[in-house]
N, C-alpha and C positions, 0 to 999 in steps of 0.2 A: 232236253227239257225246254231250253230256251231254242226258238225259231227262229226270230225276229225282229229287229226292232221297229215295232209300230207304229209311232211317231215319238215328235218332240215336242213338247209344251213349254213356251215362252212366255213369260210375266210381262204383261204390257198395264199401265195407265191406262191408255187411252186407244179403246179396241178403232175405231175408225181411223184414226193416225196410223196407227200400226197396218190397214189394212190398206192403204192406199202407197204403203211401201212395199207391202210386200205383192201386193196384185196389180199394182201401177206399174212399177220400177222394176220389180222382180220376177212377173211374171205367173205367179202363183193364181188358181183360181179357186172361189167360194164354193166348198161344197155345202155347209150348211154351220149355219147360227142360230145359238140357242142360251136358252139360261140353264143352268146347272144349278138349283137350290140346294143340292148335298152341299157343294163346296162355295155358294156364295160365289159366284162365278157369270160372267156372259164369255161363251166360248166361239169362236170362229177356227172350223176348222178349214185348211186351207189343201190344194196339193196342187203339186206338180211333176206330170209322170208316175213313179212309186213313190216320192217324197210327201209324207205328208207329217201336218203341224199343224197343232193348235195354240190361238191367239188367245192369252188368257187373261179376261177383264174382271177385276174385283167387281162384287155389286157392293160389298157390306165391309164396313173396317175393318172386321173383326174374323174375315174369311184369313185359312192360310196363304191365300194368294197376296194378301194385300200386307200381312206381316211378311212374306218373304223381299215384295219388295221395300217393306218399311225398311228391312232389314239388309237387304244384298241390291235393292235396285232393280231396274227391268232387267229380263236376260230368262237363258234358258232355266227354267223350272223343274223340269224333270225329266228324264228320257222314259219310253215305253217300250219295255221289251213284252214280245206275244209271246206264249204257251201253247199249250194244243190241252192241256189239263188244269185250268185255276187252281182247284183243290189239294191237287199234288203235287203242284208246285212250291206253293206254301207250305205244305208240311215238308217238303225235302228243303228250302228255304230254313225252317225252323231246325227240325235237325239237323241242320248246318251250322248253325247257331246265328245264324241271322234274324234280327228282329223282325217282325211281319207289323206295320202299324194299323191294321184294320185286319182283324182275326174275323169279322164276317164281310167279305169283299161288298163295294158296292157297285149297283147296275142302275146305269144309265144311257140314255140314248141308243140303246141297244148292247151294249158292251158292258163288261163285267169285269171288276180290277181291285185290285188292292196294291197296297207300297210298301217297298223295304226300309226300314230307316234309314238314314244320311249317313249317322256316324257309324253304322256297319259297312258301308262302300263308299270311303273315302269322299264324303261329301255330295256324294250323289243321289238324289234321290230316285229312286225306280219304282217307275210304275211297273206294276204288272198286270197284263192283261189276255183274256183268252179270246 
């Protein structure tokens, strides 16, 4: 069921700070930057090699990017594991007994995903994505 993991999402302030450590110092290059209005979001996602990550900039207070770091601080936000079936993932997820927190996935930027809740995997939240 699960492939891969498709990237990592990191809670940043301040996407241009964030971006000049991680493409400066670290090596990483711009694949493309965007606003996310689902999630209240400007995203930068980055890679290098198969590593890839996106830098996640609150636009709005009241996005959960911006309560996470109200809450935990910048840092990783969530991992993304790929599928090869969205749909069927989520249902063998639920009859697992895992919570799914978006019962109609959303799609953006070409991708398609929904999350498992945190307090079902030990704090973690997972994206999932096809």
């Amino acid at each position: 069921m699960i492939t891969a993991i498709d990237r990592v999402g990191i809670a940043v302030k301040d996407l241009e700070s964030a971006l000049k450590v991680y493409v400066e110092k670290m090596g990483f290059e711009v694949d493309k930057i965007y606003v996310n209005e689902v999630e209240g979001v400007r995203t930068a996602v980055i890679r290098s090699g198969e590593c890839v990550i996106e830098l996640i900039q609150p636009v709005s207070d009241d996005s959960p990017v911006a309560r996470f770091i109200e809450k935990r601080g910048e840092g990783i936000n969530y991992v993304s594991l790929r599928v090869d079936n969205l749909e069927e993932a989520l249902k063998e997820f639920r009859e697992r007994g895992l919570k799914v927190v978006r019962e109609t996935p959303t799609s953006i930027e070409g991708r398609k995903y929904s999350f498992l809740h945190p307090r079902d995997t030990f704090g973690v939240l997972f994206e999932i994505t096809e």
